[in-house]
N, C-alpha and C positions, 0 to 999 in steps of 0.2 A: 360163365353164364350169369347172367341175372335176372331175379325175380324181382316183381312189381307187385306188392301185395294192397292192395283197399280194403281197407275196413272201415263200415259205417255202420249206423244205427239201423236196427231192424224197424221196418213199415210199425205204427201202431207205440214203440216208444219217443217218449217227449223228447226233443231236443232244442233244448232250451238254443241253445247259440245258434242253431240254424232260424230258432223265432227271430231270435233280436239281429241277427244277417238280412234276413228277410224286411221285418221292421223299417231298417237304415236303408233297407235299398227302396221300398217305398216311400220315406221321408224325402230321399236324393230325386223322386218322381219316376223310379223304372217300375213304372205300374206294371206290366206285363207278366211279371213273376210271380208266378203261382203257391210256392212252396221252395226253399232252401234248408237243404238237411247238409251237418258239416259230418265231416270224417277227416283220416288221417290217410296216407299213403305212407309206404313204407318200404324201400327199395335195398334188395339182400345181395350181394355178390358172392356168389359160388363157384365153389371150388369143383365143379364138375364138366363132362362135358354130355352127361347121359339126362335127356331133357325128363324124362318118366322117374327117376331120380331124385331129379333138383324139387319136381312136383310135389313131390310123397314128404320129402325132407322138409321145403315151404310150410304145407301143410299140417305137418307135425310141430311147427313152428308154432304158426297161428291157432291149433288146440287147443298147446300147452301156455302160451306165454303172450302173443302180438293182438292175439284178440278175447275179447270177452263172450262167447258163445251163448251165453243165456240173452243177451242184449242185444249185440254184436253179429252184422254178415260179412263175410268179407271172399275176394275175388282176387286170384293169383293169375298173373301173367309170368309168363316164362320165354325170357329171348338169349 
């Protein structure tokens, strides 16, 4: 099984690198973009086949260790 974990910055904290993304791609002329916020992906392979399982385990991942929760939201896919 594998998880697909995102983590990005929560609504209302600065992200700097998403500014200067944002910045570069208006200097390049794609006006059109309104806002760019960066994050990470993070892709786990599991040793399971029990999908409710792999979820809880993910999750206790992300808690403890993959994300920063005071700053930090993050979204678990599980395939």
């Amino acid at each position: 099984m594998t998880a697909v974990v995102n983590v990005f910055l929560k609504e209302g904290v600065l992200d700097p690198q998403g500014k200067a993304a944002h910045h570069a791609l208006d200097s390049l002329g794609f006006a059109g973009v309104d806002d760019v916020r960066i994050g990470k992906q993070i892709i786990i392979k599991l040793d399971t086949e029990d999908k409710a399982e792999a979820e809880a385990e993910v999750k206790e991942m992300c808690e403890t260790l993959l994300a920063n929760t005071v700053i930090e939201d993050y979204t678990i896919e599980i395939s």
